[in-house]
N, C-alpha and C positions, 0 to 999 in steps of 0.2 A: 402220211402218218395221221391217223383220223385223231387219237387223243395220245399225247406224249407222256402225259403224267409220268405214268406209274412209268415209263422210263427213265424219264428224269426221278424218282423218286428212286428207285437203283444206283444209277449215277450218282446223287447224291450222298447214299451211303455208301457206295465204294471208296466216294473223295472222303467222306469222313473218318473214313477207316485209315486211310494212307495219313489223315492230317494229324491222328493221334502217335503216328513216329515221327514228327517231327520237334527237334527240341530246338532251342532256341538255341545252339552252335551251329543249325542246321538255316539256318535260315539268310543268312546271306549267302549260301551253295548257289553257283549256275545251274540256270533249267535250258532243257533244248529250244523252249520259247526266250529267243535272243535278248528281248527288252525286257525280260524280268530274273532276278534270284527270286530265291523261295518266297521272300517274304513281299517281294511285290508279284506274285503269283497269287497270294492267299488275297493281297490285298485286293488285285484285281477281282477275283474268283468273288471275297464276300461282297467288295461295290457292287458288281455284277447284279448278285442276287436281289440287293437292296434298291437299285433302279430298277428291274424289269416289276421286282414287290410293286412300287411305287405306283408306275404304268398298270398293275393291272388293277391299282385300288383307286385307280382316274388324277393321283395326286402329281404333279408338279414334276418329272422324273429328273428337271436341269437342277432342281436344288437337292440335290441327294449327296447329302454330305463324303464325301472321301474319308474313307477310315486307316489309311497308312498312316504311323505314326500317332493315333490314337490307340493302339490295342495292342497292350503289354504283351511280351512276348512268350508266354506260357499262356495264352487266353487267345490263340487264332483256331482252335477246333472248336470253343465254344461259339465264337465270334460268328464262324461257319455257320454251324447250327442253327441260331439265330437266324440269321440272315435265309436259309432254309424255311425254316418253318413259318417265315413269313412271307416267302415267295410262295409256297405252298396254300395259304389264307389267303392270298392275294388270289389265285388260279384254282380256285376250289369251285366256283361255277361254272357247271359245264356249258353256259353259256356263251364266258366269255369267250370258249377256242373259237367261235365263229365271229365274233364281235371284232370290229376295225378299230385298231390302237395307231397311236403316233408311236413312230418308234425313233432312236437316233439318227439314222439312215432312212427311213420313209415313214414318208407323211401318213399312210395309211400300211397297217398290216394284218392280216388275222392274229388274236391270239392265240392260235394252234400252234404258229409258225413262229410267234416270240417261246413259246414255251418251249420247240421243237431246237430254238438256236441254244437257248438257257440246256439242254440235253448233251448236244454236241458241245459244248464248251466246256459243262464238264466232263465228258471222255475224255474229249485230248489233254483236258489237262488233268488227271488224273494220270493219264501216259507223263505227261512234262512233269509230275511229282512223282512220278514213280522213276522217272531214270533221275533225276537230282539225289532223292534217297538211295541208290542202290536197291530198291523194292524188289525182293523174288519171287513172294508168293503171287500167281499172274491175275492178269486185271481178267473182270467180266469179258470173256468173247462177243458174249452177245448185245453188249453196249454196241460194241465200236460195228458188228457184223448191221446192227440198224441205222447207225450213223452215217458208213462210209459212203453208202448208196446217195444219201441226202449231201452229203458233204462235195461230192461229186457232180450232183446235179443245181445247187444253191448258190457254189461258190467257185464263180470258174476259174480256167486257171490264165485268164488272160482278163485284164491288167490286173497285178499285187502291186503292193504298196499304197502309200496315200490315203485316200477313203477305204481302198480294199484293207484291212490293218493283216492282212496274211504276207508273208515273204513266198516267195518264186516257188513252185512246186519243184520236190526233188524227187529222186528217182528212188523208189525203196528197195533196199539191197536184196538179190536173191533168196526168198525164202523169209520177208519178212512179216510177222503174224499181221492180223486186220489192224491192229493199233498201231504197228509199225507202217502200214500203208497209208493210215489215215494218217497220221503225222507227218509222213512225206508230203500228201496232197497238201496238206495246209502249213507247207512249208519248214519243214524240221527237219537235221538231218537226225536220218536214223543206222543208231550204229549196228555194222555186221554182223556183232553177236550180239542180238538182244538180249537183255538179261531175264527176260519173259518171254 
């Protein structure tokens, strides 16, 4: 994936879109990602943003403050946004996709390849907020149909747990769409009848 952007920038507003049904009786809901409800799905999700921001603006990425329990409960779509559009300043030069960053897990890595994870992280959880919501209207295909390939090749399926933060790959039920496949490889289960 020579420059990920503009698909993380899709991604992006897909998950923005889903985050604007969620109200705050919705947020302590289970997601198919087992260690989080909604509202540490979001929290994850804007951390996320805000360390990889940090990494690509060369700052410090271990002090990157935790925002769970700072951001009132009708303010995580804006929270989102934020956190967005300063990942997005942070990876504005197309220099950096080739430029070698520290990242949590290696010492050295393209920036292509941080922005490429930041992609794949929100598809699947775009899918883990979209079945906690009961979401019908269906996710982007062609997120997850660019993902699963990487997702497949990046992250294998031997050993999870531990440093791997994925659980066990599971089998995805007969007939289930690309985000229900990609879910399974990275560990979800995915139910029979998807609701997308």
């Amino acid at each position: 994936m020579n420059d990920p952007r503009p698909l993380y920038d899709q991604a992006a507003a897909q998950f923005s879109t889903l985050l604007k049904v969620v109200t705050p009786a919705r947020l302590s809901d289970p997601t198919p990602c087992a260690k989080f409800d909604v509202r540490g799905l979001l929290a994850h999700s804007v951390n996320g943003l805000n360390m990889w921001a940090m990494i690509g603006d060369g700052e410090d990425w271990t002090k990157a403050p935790p925002r769970e329990g700072t951001i009132a409960d009708h303010a995580w779509a804006a929270a989102y946004d934020d956190a967005h559009h300063r990942f997005t300043r942070a990876w504005s030069d197309d220099a950096k996709l080739g430029r070698m960053f520290s990242a949590p897990w290696a010492e050295q890595l393209p920036g292509g390849a941080m922005v490429a994870f930041v992609l794949l992280e929100n598809v699947v959880h775009a899918w883990d907020l979209s079945q906690a919501l009961g979401w019908s209207p269906p996710l982007e295909s062609a997120l997850a149909e660019a993902v699963l390939p990487m997702a497949r090749e990046q992250i294998p399926a031997f050993p999870r747990g531990g440093e791997m933060p994925f659980g066990e790959v599971r089998e995805a039920p007969t007939g289930a769409d690309v985000y229900g496949q990609l879910a399974a490889w990275l560990g979800r289960e995915v139910p029979h009848s998807p609701s997308h």
